[in-house]
C-alpha positions, 0 to 999 in steps of 0.5 A: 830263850824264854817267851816274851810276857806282858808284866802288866797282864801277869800283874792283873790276872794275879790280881784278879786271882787274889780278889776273887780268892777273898771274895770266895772268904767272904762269901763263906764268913759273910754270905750265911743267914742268922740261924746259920751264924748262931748254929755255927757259934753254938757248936764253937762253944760246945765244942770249946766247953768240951775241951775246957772240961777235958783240960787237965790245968787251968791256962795259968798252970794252977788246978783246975777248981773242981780237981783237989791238988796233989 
């Protein structure tokens, strides 16, 4: 037989688990200075720009305007 365990203890340690895991998300997202933020968003668009000029369509299925079409 298995051991006897207390559902509400189980219910609050998976509840402090969940807050503490969202806490840590916040921390991340939220917890940076500006220069931290900015540094972060220039990369994301230099890094989106990279792979918008290495894309062989446009999202639409057309030609990309600098390519001559086949």
């Amino acid at each position: 037989m298995g051991d006897v365990v207390n559902l509400r203890r189980v219910r609050k340690t998976r509840e402090r688990a969940d807050r503490a895991e969202e806490a840590a998300r916040n921390r991340a997202a939220f917890g940076r200075t500006r220069e931290e933020r900015s540094a972060s968003a220039d990369e994301n668009r230099r890094a989106e720009a990279k792979l918008d000029a290495h894309r062989l369509r446009t999202p639409h299925g057309g030609a990309p305007d600098d390519v001559a079409p086949r």
